[in-house]
N, C-alpha and C positions, 0 to 999 in steps of 0.2 A: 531467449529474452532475459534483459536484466534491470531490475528495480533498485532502484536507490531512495531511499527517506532523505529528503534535503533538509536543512537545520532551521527551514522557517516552518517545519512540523510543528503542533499545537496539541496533538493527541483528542483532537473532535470523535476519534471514532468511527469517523464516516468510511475509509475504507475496510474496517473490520466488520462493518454491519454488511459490506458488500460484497469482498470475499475472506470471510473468516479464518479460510483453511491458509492462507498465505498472511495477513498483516491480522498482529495483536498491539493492545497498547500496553506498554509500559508506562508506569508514571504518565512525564507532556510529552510522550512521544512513539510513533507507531514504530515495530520491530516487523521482519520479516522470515517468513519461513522461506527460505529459499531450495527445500526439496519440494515445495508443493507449486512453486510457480507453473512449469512447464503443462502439469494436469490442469492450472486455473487461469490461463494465459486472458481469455476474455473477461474475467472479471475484475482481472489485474489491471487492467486496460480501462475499465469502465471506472475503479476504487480511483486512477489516475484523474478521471476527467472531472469525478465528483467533489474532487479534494477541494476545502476553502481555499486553501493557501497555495495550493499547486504546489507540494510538497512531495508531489510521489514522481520519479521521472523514470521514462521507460525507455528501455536502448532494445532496440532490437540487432 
């Protein structure tokens, strides 16, 4: 699986309160740990669905 922060990110937070261990914010904008995807694959999924902006995109 692979995540991308797209550039109409806002930095809401919302997917760090969902899955912590993978998206922090910096500043206006979410960052990814992308050694912890694979172990948090469903919450990465879910951090996608809850995003205001639909700013999280997921490739599988």
């Amino acid at each position: 699986m692979k995540i991308l922060i797209l550039s109409c990110c806002i930095g809401c937070g919302a997917c760090s309160e969902i899955a912590e261990e993978v998206f922090d914010i910096h500043g206006n904008y979410a960052v990814i740990n992308e050694y912890n995807i694979d172990k948090h694959e469903e919450k990465c999924i879910d951090a996608a669905i809850i995003c205001p902006t639909s700013a999280i995109r997921v490739d599988f």
